[in-house]
LUMZA-369441 format. One record per residue (C-alpha): x negated, y negated, z negated; residue in three letters. Coordinates in Angstrom, 1 decimal. Example, Ala and Ser with C-alpha at 12.3 -4.5 7.8 and 13.67 -1.06 7.14 Angstrom:
2
+--------+--------+--------+--------+
:     xx :     yy :     zz : residu :
+--------+--------+--------+--------+
:  -12.3 :    4.5 :   -7.8 :    ALA :
:  -13.7 :    1.1 :   -7.1 :    SER :
+--------+--------+--------+--------+
END
This chain:
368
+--------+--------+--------+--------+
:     xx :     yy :     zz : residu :
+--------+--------+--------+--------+
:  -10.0 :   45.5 :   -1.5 :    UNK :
:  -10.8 :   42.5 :    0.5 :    UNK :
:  -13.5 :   44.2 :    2.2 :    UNK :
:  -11.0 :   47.1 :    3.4 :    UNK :
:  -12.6 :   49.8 :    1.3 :    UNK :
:   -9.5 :   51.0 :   -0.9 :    UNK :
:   -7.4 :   51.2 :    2.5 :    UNK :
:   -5.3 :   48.9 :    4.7 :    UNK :
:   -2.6 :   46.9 :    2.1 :    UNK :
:   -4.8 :   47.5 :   -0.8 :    UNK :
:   -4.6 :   43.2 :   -1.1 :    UNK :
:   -1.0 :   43.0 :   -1.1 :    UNK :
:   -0.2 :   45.9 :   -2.9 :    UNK :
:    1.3 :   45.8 :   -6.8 :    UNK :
:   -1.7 :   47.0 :   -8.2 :    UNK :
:   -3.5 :   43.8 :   -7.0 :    UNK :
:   -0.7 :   41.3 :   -8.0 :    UNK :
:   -1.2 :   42.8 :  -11.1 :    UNK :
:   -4.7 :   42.6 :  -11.5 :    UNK :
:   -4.4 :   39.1 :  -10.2 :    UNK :
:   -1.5 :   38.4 :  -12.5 :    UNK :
:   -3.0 :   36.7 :  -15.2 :    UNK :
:   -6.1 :   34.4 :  -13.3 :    UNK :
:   -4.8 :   30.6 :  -14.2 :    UNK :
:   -7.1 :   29.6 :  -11.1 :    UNK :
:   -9.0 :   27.7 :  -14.0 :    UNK :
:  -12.3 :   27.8 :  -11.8 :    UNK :
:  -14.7 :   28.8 :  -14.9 :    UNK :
:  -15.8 :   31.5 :  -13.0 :    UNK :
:  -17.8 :   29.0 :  -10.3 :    UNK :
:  -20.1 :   28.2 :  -13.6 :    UNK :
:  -19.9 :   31.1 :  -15.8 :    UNK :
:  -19.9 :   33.7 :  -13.7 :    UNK :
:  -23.9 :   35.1 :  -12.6 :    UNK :
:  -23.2 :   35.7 :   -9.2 :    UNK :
:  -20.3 :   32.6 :   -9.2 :    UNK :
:  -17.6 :   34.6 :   -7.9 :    UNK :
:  -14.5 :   32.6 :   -7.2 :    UNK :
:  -11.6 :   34.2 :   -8.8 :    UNK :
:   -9.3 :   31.3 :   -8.3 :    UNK :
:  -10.1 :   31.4 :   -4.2 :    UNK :
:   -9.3 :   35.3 :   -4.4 :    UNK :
:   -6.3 :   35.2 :   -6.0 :    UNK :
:   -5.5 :   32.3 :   -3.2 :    UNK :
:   -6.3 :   34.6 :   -0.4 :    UNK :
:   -4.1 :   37.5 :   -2.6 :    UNK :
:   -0.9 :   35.3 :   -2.3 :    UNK :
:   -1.9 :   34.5 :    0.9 :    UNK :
:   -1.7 :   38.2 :    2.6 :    UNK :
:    1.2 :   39.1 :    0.3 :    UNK :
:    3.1 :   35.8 :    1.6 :    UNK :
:    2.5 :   36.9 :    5.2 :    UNK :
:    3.8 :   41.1 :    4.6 :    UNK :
:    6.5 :   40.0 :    2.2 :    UNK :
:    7.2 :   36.4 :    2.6 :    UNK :
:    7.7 :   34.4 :   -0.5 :    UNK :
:   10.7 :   33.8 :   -3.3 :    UNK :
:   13.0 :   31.0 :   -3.8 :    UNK :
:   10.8 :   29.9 :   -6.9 :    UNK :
:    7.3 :   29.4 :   -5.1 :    UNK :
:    9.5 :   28.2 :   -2.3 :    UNK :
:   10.3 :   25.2 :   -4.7 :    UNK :
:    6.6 :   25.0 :   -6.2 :    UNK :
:    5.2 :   24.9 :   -2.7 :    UNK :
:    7.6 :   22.2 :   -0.9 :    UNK :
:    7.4 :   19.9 :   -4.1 :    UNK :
:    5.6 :   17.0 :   -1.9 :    UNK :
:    8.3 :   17.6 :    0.9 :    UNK :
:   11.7 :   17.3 :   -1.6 :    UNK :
:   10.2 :   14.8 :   -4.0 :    UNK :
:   10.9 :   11.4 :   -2.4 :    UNK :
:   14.6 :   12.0 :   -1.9 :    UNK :
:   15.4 :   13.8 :   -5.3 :    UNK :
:   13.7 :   10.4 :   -6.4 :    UNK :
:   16.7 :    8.7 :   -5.4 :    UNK :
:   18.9 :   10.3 :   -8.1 :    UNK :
:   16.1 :   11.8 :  -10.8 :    UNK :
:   19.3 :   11.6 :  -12.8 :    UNK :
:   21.0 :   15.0 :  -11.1 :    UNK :
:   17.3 :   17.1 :  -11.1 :    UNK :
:   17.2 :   16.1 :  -15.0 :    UNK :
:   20.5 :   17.6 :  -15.8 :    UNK :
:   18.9 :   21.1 :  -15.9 :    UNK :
:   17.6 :   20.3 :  -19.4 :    UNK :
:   20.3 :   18.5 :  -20.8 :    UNK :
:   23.4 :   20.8 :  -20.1 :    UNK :
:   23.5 :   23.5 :  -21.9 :    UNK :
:   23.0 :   26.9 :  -20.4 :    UNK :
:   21.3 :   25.8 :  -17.4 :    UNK :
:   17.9 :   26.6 :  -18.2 :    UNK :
:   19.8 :   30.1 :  -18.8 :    UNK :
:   21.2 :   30.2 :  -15.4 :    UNK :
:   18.0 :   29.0 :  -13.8 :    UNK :
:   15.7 :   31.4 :  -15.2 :    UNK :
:   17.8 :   34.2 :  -14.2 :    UNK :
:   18.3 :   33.0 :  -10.1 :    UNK :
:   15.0 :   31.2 :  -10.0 :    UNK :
:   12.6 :   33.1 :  -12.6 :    UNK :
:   11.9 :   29.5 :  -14.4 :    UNK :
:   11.5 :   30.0 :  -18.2 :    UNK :
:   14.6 :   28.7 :  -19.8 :    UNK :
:   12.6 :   28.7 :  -23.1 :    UNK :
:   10.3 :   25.8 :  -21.2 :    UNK :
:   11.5 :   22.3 :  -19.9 :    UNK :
:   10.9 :   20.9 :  -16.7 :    UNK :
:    9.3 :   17.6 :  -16.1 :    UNK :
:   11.8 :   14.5 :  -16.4 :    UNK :
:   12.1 :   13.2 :  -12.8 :    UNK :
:   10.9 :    9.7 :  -12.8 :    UNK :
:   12.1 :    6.4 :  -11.1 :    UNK :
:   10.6 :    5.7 :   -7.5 :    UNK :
:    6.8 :    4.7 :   -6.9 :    UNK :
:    6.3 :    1.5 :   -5.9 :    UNK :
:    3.2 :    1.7 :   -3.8 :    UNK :
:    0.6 :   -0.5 :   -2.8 :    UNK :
:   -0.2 :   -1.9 :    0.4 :    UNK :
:   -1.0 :    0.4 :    3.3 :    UNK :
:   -4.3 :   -1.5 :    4.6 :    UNK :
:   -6.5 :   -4.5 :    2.3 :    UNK :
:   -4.4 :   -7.7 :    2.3 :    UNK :
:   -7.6 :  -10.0 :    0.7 :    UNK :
:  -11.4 :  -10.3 :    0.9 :    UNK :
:  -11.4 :   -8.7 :   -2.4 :    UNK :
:  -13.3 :   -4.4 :   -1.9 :    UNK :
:  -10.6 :   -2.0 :   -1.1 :    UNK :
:  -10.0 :    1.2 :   -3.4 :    UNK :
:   -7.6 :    4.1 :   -2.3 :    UNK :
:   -5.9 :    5.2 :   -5.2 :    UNK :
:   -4.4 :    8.6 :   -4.1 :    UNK :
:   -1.1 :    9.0 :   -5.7 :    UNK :
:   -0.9 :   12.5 :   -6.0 :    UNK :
:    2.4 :   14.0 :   -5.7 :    UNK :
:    2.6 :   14.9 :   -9.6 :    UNK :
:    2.1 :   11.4 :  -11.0 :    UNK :
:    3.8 :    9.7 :   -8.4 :    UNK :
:    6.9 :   12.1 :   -9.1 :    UNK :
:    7.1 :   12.4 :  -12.9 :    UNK :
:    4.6 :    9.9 :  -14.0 :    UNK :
:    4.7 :    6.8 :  -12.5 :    UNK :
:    3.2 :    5.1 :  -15.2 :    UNK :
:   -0.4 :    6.5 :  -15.0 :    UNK :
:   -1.3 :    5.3 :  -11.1 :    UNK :
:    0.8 :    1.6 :  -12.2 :    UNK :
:   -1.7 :    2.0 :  -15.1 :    UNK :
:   -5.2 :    2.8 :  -12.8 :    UNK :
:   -4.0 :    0.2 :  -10.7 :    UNK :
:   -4.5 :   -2.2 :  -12.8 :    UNK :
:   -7.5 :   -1.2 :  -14.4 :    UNK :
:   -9.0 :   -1.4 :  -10.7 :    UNK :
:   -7.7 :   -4.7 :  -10.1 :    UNK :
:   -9.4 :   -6.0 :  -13.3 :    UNK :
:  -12.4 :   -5.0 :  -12.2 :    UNK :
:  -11.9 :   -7.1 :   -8.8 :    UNK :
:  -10.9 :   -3.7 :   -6.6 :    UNK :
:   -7.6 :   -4.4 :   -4.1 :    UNK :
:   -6.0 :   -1.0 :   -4.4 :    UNK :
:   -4.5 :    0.5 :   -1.3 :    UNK :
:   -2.7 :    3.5 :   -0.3 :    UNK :
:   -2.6 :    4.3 :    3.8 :    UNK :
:    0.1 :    6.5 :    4.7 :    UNK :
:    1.1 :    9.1 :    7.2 :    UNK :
:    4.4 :    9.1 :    8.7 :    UNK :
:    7.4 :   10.1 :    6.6 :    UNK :
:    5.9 :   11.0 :    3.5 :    UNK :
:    2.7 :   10.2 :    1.4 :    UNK :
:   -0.8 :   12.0 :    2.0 :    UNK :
:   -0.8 :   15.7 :    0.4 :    UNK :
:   -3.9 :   17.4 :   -1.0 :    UNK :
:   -1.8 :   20.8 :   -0.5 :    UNK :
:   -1.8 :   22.3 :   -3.8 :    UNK :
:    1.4 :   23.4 :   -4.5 :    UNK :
:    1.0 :   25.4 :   -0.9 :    UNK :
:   -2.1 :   27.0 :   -1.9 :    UNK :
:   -0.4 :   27.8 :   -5.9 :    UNK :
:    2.3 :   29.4 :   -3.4 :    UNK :
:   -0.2 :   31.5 :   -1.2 :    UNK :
:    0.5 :   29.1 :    2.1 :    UNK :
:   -2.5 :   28.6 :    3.2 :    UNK :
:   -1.9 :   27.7 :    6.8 :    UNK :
:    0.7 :   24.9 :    5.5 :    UNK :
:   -2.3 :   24.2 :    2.9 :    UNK :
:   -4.4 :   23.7 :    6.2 :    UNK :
:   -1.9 :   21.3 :    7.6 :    UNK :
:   -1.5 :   19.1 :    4.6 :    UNK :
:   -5.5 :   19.0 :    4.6 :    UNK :
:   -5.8 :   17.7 :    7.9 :    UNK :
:   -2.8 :   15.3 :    7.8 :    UNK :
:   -4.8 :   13.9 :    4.7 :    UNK :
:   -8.1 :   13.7 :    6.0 :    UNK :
:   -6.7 :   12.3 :    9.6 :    UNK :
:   -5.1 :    9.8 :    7.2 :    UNK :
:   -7.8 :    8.5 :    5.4 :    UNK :
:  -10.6 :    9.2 :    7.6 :    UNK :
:  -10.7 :    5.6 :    9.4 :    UNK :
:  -11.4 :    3.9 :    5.7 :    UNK :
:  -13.6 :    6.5 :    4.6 :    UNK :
:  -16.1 :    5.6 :    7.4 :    UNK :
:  -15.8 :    2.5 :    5.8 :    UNK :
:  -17.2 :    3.1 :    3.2 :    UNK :
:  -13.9 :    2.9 :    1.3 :    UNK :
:  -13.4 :    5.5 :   -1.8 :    UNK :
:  -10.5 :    7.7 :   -2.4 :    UNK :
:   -9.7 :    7.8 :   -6.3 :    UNK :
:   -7.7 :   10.1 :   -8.1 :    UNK :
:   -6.1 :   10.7 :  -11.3 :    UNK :
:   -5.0 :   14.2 :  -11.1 :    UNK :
:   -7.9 :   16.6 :  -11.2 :    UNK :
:   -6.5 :   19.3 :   -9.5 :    UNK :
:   -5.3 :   17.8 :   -7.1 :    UNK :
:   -8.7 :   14.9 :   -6.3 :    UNK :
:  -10.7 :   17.6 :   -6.6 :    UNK :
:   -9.2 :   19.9 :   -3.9 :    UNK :
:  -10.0 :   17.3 :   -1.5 :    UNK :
:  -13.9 :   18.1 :   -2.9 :    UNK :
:  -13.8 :   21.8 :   -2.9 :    UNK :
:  -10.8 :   23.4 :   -1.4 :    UNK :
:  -10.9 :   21.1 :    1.8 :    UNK :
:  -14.3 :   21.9 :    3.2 :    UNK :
:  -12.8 :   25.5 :    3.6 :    UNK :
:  -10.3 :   24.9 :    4.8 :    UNK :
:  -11.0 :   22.2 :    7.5 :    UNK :
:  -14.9 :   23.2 :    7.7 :    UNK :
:  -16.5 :   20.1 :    8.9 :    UNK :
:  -18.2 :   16.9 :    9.0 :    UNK :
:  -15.0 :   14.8 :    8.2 :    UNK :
:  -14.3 :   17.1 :    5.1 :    UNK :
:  -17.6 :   16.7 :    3.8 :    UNK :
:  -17.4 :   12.8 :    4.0 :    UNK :
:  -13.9 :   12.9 :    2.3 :    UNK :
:  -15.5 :   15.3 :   -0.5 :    UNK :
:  -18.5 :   13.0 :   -0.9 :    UNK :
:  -16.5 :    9.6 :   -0.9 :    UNK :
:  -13.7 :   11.3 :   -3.3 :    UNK :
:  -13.7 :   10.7 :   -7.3 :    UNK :
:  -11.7 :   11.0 :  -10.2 :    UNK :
:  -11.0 :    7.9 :  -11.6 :    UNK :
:  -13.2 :    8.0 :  -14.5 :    UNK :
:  -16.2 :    9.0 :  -12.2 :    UNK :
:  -15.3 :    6.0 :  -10.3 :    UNK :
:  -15.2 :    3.5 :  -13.0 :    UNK :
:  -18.4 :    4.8 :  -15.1 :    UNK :
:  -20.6 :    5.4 :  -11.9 :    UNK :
:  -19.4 :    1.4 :  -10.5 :    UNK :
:  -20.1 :    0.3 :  -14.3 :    UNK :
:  -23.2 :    2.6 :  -14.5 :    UNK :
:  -24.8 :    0.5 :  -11.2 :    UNK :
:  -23.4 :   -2.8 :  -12.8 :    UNK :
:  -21.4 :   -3.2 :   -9.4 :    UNK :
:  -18.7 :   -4.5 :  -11.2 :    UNK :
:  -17.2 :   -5.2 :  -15.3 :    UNK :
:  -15.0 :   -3.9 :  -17.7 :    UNK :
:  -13.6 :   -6.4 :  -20.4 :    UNK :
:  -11.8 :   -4.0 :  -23.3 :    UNK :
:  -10.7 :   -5.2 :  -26.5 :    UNK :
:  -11.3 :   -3.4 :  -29.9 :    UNK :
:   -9.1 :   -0.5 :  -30.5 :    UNK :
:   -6.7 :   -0.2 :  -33.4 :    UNK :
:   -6.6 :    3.7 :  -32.6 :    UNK :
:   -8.5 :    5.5 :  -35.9 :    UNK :
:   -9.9 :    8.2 :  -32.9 :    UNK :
:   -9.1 :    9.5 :  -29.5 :    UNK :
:   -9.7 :   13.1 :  -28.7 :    UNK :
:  -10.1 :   14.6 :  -25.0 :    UNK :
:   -8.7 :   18.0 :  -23.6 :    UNK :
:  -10.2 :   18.4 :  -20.3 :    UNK :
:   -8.8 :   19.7 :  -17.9 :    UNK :
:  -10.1 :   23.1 :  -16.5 :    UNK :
:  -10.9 :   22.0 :  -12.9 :    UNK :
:  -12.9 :   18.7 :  -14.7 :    UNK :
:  -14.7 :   21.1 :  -16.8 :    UNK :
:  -15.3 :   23.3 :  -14.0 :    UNK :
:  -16.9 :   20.3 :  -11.8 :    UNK :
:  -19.2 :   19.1 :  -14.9 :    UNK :
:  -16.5 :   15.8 :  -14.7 :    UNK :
:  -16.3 :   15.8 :  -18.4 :    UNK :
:  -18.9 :   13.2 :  -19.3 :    UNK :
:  -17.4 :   10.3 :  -17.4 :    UNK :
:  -14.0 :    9.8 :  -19.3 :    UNK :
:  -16.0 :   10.7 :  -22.4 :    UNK :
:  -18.4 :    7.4 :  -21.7 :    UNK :
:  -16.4 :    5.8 :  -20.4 :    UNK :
:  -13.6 :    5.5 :  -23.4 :    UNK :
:  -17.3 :    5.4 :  -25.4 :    UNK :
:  -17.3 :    1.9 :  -24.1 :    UNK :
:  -14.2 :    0.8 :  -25.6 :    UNK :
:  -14.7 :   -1.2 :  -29.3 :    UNK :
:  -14.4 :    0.7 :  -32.5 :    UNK :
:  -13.1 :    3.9 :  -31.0 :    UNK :
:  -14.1 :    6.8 :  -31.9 :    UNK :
:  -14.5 :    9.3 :  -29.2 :    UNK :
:  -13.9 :   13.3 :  -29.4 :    UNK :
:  -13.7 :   16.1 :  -27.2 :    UNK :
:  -11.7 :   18.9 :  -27.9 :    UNK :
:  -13.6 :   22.2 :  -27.7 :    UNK :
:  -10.7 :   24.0 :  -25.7 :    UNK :
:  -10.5 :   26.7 :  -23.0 :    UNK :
:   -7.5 :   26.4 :  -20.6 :    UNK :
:   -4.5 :   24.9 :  -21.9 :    UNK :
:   -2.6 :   27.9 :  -20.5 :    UNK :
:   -0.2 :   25.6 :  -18.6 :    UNK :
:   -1.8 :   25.9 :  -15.3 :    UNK :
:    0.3 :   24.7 :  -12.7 :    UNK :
:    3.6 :   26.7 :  -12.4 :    UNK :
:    1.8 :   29.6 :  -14.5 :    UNK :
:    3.2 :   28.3 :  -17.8 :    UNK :
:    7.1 :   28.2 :  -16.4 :    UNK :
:    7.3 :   31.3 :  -15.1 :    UNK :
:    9.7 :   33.5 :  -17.5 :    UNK :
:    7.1 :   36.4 :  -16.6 :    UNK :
:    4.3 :   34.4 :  -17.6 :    UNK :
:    5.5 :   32.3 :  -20.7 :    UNK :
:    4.3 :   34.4 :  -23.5 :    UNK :
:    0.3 :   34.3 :  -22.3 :    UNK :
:    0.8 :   30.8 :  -21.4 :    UNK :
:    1.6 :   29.7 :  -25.1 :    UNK :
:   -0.9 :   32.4 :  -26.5 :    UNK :
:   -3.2 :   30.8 :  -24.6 :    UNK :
:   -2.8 :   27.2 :  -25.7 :    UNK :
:   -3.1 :   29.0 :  -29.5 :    UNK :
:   -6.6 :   29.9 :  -28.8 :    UNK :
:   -8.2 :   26.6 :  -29.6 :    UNK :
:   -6.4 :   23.6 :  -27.8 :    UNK :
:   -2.9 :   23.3 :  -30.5 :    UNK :
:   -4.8 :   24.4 :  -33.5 :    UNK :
:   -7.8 :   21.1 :  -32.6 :    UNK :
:   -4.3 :   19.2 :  -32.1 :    UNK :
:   -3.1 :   20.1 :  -35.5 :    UNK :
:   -5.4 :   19.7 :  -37.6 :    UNK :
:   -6.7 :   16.5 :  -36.2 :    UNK :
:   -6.9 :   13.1 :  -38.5 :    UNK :
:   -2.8 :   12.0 :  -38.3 :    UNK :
:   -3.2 :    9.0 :  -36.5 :    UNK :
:   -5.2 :   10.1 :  -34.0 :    UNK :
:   -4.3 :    9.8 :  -30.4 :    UNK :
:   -5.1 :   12.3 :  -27.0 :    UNK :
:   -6.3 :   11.8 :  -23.8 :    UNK :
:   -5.5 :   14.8 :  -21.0 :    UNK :
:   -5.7 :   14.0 :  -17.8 :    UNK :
:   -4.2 :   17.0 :  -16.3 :    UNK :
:   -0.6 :   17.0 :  -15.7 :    UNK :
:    0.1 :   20.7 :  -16.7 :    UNK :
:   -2.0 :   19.9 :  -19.9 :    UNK :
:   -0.4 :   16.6 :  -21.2 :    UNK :
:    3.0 :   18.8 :  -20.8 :    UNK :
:    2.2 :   21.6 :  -22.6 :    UNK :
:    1.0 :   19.4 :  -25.4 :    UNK :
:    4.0 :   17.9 :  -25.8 :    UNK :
:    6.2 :   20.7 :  -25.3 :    UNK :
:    4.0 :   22.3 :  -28.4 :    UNK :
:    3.3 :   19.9 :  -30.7 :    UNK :
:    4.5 :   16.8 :  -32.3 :    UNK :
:    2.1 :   14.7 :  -30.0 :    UNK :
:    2.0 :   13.4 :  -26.4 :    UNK :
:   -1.4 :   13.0 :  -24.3 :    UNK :
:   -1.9 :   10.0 :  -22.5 :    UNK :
:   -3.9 :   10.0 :  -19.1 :    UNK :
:   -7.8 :    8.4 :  -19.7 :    UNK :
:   -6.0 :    5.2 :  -16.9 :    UNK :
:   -3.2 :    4.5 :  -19.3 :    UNK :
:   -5.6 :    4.4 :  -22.7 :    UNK :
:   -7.5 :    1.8 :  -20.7 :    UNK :
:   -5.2 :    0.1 :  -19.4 :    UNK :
:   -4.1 :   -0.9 :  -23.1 :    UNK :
:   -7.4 :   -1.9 :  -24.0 :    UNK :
:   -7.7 :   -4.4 :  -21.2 :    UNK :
:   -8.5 :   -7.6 :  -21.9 :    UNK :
:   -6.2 :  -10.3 :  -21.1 :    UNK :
:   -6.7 :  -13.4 :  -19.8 :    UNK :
+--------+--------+--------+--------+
END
């Protein structure tokens, strides 16, 4: 189809958005596939031809702008929380928006206090890229990594553009928009560009959206300042084992009271081989024991598990391995995700909440 051979809208037709239906973008394919055929970059280019012929809907509309709306529903996260706490609006939003009413949305949380835009001491600089996920309904996790980097004698910054933060684009590229995928690229990379030729990092805690900047980026902005971004970017447990690894810098963690931690990765980590670093790296934590949960795809993926059409697969999928590990783990145990979709379908489906790997740490610091 892409190649033109089953005729002129063969990639935009039905038949292909059905085909293409059910691909969670979960990237396996890169590893597991012989020939490492990128599903996740062909459904991409899918959405994108169907977005040009038929436009988009009021839903991915939503999805895509995310980064654009976010800071000013921040002021009052009170009104976007009311659709799950008055009763038949998840009715009435499913039907004019196609969002699950059977699945809640994530609580909007208070306003992101950032950190300075450029180094303020003598102290080496960090960028931790507050993605717009965390920053939005999480706030807790990059308050969290900051201060598991300033332990560890980092000054964490945060340049910004003009009137928003830095984008990695996701949410356009979930949506099919690739040329405003594109834009949010180059606005990112013109952003941080000036520190990366520093020698400055970019950290992240969301893996879908640090590890766009590694993959999705030098396609879409092929180039020499795209490849420097993708080699100088890192999740944040990369960061912290590979700094510890070199003895760069230390880590002072008390023992844990937590009987054992286990670890649902998230597909994109799993896909990049990113899993051993938050394994060793909680490893180093006292008394803990450390488990990963032998899981496929959580089944949230993105806006995938809150579409109405969708809903059904996405808890089927979470069935296959990830809630059952979950249930039948020892009673006090305690779960690291460090995927946003993941940590909300766990606590949508079970009695348990996931913690990102920055927060866990962040309570094993030792104080002074």
């Amino acid at each position: 189809a892409l190649s033109g051979q089953l005729g002129h809208n063969a990639v935009t037709s039905e038949e292909m958005m059905e085909t293409m239906k059910l691909c969670v973008g979960c990237k396996a394919c890169q590893n597991e596939c012989p020939t490492s055929v990128d599903m996740a970059k062909m459904k991409t280019e899918v959405l994108y031809q169907r977005s040009k012929r038929f436009g988009i809907g009021l839903r991915e509309r939503l999805i895509a702008y995310l980064p654009y709306y976010s800071s000013w529903i921040k002021r009052v996260p009170w009104l976007a929380n009311l659709r799950d706490q008055i009763p038949g609006l998840p009715w009435l939003t499913e039907i004019a928006i196609g969002l699950s009413k059977d699945r809640p949305l994530p609580v909007w949380d208070k306003a992101y206090k950032e950190p300075a835009t450029e180094p303020q001491t003598n102290k080496p600089p960090v960028i931790l890229f507050g993605d717009t996920f965390n920053r939005s309904f999480e706030t807790k996790n990059l308050y969290a990594a900051r201060q598991v980097l300033e332990s560890m004698g980092f000054e964490v910054i945060e340049p910004k553009p003009e009137n928003r933060p830095a984008c990695c684009g996701r949410t356009f590229l979930a949506a099919g928009l690739v040329d405003q995928a594109k834009k949010e690229a180059a606005r990112f990379v013109s952003t941080v560009m000036p520190w990366i030729r520093r020698g400055v990092p970019v950290v992240g805690l969301e893996p879908s959206c640090l590890l766009t900047l590694r993959d999705e980026f030098r396609v879409l902005l092929p180039g020499e300042d795209a490849k420097l971004l993708a080699d100088n970017a890192f999740l944040f447990e990369e960061f912290i084992e590979s700094e510890l690894i070199a003895e760069n810098v230390s880590l002072n963690l008390i023992e844990s009271q937590c009987a054992e931690v286990l670890v649902h990765g998230h597909c994109h980590q799993k896909a990049a081989r990113a899993m051993g670093s938050v394994e060793s790296l909680l490893k180093r934590i006292p008394g803990l024991k450390v488990s990963i949960i032998e899981s496929s795809c959580c089944g949230m993926a993105g806006h995938f598990g809150y579409q109405k059409e969708t809903l059904e697969e996405s808890l089927a999928m979470a069935e296959i391995s990830l809630l059952p590990a979950i249930r039948k783990a020892n009673p006090k145990a305690r779960f690291v995700a460090d995927g946003t979709s993941c940590r909300h379908q766990i606590a949508d489906n079970s009695s348990h909440n996931a913690e990102h790997v920055a927060v866990f740490l962040a309570e094993h610091l030792k104080r002074d």
